[in-house]
PQR file of N, CA, C, O and H, with PARSE charges and radii, in Angstrom:
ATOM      1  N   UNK A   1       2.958   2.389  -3.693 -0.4000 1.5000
ATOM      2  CA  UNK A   1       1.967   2.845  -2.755 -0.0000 2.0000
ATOM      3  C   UNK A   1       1.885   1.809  -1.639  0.5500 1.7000
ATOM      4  O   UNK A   1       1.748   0.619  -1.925 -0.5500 1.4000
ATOM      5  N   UNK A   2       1.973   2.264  -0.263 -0.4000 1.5000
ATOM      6  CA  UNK A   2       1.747   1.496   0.767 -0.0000 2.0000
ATOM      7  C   UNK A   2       0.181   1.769   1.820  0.5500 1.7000
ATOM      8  O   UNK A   2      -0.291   2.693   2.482 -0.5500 1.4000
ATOM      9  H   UNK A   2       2.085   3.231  -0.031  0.4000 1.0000
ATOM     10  N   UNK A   3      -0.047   0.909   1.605 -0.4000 1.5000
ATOM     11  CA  UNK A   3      -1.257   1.033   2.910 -0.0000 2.0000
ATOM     12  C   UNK A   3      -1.929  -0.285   3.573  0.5500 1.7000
ATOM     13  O   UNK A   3      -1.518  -1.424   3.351 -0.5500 1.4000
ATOM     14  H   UNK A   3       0.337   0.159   1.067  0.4000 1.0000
ATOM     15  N   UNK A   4      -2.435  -0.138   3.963 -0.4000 1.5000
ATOM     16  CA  UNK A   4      -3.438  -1.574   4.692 -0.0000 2.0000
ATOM     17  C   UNK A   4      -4.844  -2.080   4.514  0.5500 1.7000
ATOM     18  O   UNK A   4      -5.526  -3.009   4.947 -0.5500 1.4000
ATOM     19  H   UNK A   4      -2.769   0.787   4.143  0.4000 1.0000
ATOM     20  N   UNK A   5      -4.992  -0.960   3.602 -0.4000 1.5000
ATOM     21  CA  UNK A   5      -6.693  -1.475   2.860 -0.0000 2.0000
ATOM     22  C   UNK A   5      -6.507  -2.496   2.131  0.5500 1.7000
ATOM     23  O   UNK A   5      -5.452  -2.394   1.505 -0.5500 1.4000
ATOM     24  H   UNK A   5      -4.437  -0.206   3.251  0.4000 1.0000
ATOM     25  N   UNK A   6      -7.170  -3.615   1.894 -0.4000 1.5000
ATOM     26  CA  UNK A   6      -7.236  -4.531   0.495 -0.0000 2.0000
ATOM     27  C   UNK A   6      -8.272  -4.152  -0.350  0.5500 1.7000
ATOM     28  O   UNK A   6      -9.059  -3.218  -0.197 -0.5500 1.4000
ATOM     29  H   UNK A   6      -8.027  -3.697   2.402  0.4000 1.0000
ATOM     30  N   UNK A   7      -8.196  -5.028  -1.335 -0.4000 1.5000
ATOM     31  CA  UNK A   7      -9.324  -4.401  -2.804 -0.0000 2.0000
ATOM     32  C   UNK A   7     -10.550  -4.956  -2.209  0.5500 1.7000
ATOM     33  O   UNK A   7     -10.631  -5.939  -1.471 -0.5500 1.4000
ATOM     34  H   UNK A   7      -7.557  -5.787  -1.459  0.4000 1.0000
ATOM     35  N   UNK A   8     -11.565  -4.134  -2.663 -0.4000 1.5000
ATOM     36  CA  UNK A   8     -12.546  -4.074  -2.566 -0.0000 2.0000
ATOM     37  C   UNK A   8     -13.527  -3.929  -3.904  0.5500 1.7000
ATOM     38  O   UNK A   8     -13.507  -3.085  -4.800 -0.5500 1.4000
ATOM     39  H   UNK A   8     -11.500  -3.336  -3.262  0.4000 1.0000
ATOM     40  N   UNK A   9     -14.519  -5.249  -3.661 -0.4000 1.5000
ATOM     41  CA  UNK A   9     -15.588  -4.916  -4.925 -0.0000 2.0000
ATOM     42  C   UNK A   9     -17.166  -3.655  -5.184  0.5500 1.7000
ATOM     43  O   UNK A   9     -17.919  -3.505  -6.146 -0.5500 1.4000
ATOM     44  H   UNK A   9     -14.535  -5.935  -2.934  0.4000 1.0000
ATOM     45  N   UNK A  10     -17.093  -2.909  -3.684 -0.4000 1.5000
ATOM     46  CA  UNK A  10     -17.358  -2.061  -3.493 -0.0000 2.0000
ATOM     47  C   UNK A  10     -17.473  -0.477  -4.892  0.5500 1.7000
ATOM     48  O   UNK A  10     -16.589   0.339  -5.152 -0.5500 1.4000
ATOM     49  H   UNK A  10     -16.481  -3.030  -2.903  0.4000 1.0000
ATOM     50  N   UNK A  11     -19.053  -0.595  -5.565 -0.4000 1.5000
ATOM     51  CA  UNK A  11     -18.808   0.635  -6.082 -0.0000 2.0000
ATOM     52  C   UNK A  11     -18.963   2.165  -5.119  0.5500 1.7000
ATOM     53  O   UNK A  11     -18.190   3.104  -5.308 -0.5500 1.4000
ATOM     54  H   UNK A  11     -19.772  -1.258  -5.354  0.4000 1.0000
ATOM     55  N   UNK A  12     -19.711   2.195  -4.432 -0.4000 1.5000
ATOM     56  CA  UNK A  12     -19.594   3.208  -3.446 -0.0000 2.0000
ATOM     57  C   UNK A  12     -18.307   4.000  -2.369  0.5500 1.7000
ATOM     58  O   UNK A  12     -18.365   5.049  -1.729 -0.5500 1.4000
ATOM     59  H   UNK A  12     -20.338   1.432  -4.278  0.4000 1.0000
ATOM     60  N   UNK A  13     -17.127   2.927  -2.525 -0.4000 1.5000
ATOM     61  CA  UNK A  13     -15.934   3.794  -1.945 -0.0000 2.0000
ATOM     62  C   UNK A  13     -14.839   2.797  -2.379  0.5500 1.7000
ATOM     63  O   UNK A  13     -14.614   1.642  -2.016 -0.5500 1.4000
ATOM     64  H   UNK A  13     -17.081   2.074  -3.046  0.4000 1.0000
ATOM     65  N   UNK A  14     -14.110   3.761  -3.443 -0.4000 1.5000
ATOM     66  CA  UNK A  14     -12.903   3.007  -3.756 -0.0000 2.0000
ATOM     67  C   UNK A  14     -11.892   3.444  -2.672  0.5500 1.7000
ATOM     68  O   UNK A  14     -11.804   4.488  -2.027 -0.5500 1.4000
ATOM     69  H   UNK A  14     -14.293   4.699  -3.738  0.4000 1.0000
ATOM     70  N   UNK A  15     -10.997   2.063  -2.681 -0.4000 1.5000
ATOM     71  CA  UNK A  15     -10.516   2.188  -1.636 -0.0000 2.0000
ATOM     72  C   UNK A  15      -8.746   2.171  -3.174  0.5500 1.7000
ATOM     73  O   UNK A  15      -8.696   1.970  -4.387 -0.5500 1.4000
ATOM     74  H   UNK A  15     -11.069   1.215  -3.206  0.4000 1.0000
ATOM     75  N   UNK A  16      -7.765   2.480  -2.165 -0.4000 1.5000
ATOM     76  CA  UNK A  16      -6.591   2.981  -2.651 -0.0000 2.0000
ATOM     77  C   UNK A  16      -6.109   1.585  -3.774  0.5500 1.7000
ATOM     78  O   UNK A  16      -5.702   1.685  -4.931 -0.5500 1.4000
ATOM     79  H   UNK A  16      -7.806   2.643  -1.179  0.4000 1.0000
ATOM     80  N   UNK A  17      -6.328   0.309  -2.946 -0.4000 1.5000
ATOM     81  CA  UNK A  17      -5.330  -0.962  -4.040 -0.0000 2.0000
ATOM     82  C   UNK A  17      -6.534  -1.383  -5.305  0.5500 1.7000
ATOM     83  O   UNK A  17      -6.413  -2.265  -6.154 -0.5500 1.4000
ATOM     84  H   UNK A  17      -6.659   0.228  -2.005  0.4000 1.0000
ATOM     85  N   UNK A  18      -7.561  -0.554  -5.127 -0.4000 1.5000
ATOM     86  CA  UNK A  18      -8.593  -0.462  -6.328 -0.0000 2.0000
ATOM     87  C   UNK A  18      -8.107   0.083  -7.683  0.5500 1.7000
ATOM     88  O   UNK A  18      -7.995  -0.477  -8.773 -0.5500 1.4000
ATOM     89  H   UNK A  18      -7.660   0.163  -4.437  0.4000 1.0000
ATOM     90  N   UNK A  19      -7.844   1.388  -7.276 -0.4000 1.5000
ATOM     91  CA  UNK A  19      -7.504   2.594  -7.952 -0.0000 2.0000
ATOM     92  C   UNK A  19      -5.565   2.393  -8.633  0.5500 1.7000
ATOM     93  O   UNK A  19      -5.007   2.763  -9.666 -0.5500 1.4000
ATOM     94  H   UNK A  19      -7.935   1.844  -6.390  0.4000 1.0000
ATOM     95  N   UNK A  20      -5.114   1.645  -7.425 -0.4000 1.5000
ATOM     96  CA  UNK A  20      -3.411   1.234  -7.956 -0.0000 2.0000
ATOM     97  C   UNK A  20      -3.693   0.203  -9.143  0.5500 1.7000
ATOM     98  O   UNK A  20      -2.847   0.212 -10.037 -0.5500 1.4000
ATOM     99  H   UNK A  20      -5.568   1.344  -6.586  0.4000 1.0000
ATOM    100  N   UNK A  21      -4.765  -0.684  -9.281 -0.4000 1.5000
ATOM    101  CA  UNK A  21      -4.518  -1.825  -9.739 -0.0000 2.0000
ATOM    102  C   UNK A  21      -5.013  -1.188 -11.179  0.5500 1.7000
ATOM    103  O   UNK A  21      -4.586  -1.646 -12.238 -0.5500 1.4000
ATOM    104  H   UNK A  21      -5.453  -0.691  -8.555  0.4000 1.0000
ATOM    105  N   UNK A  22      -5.949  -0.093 -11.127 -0.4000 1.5000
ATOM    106  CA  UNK A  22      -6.593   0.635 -12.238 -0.0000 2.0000
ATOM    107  C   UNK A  22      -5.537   1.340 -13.204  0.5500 1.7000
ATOM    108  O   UNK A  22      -5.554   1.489 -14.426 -0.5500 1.4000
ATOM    109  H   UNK A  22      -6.296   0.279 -10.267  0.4000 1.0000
ATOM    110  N   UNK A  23      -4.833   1.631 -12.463 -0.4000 1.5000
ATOM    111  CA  UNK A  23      -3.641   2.751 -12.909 -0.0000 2.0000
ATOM    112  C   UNK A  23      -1.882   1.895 -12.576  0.5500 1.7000
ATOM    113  O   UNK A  23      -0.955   2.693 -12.432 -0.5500 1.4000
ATOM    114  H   UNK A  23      -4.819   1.510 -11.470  0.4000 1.0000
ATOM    115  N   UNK A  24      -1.600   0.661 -12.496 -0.4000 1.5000
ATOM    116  CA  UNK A  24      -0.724  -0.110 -12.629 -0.0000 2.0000
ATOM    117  C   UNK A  24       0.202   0.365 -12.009  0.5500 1.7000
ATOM    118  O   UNK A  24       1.281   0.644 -12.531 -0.5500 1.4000
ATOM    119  H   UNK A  24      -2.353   0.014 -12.613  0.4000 1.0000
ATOM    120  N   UNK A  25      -0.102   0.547 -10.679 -0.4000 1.5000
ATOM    121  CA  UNK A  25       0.755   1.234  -9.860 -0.0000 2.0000
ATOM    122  C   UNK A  25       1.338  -0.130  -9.028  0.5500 1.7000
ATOM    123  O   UNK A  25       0.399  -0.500  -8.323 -0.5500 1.4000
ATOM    124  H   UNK A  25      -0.979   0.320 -10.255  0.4000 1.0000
ATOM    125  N   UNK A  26       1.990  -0.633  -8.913 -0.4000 1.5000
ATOM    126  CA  UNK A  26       2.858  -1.432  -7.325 -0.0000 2.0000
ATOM    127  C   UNK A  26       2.117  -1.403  -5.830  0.5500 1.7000
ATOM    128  O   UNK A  26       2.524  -0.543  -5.048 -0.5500 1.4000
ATOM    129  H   UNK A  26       2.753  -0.332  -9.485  0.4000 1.0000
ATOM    130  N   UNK A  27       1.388  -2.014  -5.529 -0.4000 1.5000
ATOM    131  CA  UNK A  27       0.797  -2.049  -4.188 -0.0000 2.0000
ATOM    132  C   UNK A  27       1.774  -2.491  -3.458  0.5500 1.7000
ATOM    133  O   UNK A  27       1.976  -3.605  -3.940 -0.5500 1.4000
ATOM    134  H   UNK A  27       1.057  -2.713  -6.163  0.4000 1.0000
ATOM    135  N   UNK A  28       2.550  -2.336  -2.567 -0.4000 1.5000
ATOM    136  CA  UNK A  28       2.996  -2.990  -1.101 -0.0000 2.0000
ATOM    137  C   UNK A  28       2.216  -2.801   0.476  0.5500 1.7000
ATOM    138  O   UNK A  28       1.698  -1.776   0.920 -0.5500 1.4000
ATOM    139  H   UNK A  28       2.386  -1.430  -2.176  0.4000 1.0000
ATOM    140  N   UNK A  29       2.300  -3.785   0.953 -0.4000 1.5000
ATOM    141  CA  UNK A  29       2.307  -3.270   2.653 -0.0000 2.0000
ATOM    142  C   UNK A  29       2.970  -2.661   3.060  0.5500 1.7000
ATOM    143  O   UNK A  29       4.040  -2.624   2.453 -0.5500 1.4000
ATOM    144  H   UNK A  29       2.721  -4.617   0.593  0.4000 1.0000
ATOM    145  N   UNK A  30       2.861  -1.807   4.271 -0.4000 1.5000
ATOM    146  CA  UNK A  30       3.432  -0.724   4.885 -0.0000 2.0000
ATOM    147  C   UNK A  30       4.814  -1.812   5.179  0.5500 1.7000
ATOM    148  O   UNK A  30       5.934  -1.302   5.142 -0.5500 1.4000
ATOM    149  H   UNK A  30       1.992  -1.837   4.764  0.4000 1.0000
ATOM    150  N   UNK A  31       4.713  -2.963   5.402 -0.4000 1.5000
ATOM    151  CA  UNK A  31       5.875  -3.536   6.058 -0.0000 2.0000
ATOM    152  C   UNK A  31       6.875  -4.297   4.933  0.5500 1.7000
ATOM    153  O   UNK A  31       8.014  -4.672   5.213 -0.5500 1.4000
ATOM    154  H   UNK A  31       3.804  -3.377   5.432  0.4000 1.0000
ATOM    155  N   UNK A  32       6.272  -4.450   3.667 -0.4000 1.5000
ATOM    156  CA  UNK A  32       6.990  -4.719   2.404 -0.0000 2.0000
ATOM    157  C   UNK A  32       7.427  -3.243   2.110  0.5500 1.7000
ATOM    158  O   UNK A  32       8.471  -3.119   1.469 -0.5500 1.4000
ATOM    159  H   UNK A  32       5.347  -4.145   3.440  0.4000 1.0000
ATOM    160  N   UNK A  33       6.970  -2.462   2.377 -0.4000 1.5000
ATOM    161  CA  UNK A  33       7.524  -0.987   1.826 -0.0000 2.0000
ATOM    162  C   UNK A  33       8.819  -0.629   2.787  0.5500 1.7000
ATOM    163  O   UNK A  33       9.894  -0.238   2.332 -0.5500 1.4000
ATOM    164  H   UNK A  33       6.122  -2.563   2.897  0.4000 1.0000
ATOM    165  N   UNK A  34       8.524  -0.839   4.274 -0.4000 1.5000
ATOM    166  CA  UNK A  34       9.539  -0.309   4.733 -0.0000 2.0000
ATOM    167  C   UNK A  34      10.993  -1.321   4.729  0.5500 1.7000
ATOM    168  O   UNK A  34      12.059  -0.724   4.881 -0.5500 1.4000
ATOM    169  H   UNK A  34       7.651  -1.157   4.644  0.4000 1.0000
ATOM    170  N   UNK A  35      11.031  -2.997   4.537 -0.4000 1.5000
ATOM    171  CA  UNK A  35      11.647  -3.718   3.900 -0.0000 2.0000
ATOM    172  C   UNK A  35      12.572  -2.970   2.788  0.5500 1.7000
ATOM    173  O   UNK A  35      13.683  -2.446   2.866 -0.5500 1.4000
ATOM    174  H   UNK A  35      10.166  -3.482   4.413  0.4000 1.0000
ATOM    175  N   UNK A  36      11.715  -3.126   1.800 -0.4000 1.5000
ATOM    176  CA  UNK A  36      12.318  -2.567   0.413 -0.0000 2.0000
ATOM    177  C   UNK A  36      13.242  -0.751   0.434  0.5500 1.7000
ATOM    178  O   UNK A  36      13.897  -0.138  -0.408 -0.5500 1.4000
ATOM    179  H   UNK A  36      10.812  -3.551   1.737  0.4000 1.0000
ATOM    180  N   UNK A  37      12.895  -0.513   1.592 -0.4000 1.5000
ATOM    181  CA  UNK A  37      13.662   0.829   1.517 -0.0000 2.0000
ATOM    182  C   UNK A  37      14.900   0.809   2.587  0.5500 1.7000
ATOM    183  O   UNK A  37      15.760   1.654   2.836 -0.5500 1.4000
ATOM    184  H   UNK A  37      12.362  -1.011   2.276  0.4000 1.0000
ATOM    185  N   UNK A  38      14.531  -1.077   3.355 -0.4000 1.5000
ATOM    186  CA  UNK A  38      15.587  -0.815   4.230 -0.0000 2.0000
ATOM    187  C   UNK A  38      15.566   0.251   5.783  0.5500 1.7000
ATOM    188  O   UNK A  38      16.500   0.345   6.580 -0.5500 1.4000
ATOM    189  H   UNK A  38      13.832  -1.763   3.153  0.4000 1.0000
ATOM    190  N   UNK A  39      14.344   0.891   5.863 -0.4000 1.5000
ATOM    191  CA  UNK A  39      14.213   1.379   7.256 -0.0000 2.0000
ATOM    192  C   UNK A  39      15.000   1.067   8.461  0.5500 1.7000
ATOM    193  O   UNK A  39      15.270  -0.067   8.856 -0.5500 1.4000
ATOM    194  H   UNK A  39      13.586   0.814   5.215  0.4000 1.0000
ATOM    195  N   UNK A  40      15.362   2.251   9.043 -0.4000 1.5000
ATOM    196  CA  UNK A  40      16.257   1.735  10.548 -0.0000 2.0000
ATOM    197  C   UNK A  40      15.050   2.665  11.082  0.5500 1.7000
ATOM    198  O   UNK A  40      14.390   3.562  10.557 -0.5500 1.4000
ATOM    199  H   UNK A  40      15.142   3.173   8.723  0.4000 1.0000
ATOM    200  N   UNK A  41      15.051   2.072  12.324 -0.4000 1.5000
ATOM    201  CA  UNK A  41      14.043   3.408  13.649 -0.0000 2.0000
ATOM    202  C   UNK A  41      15.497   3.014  14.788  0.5500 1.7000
ATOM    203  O   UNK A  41      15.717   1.831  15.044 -0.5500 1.4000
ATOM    204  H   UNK A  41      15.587   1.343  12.750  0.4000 1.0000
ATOM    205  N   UNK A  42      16.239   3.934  15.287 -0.4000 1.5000
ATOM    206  CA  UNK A  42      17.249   4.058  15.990 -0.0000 2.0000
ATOM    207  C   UNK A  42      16.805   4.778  17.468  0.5500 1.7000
ATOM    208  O   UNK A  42      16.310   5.904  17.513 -0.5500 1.4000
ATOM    209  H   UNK A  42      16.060   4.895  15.078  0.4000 1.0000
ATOM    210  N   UNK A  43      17.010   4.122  18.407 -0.4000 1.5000
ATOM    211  CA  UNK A  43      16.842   5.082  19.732 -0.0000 2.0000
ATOM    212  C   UNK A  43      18.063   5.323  20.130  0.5500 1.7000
ATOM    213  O   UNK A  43      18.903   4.439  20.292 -0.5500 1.4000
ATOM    214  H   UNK A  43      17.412   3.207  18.370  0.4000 1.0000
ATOM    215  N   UNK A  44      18.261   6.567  20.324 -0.4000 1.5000
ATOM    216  CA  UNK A  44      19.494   7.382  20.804 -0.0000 2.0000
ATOM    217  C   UNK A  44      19.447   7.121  22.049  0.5500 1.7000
ATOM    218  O   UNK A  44      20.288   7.597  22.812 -0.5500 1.4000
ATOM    219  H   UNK A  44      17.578   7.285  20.193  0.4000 1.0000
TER
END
């Protein structure tokens, strides 16, 4: 899962690296994510 929220101790709105860390999911940044997949953005 990629996004830009960090954890939060917040009970009123879980935010996404709350809920990953609940359920042992892999948090990355959008920019560790697109790293790890190797992304090109190409202008023709």
């Amino acid at each position: 899962m990629a996004t830009h929220e960090v954890f939060s101790d917040s009970v009123k709105k879980i935010k996404i690296p709350n809920s990953c860390i609940a359920m042992s999911v892999k948090l990355l940044s959008p920019f560790e994510m697109l790293r790890s997949e190797k992304a090109r953005f190409v202008l023709a």
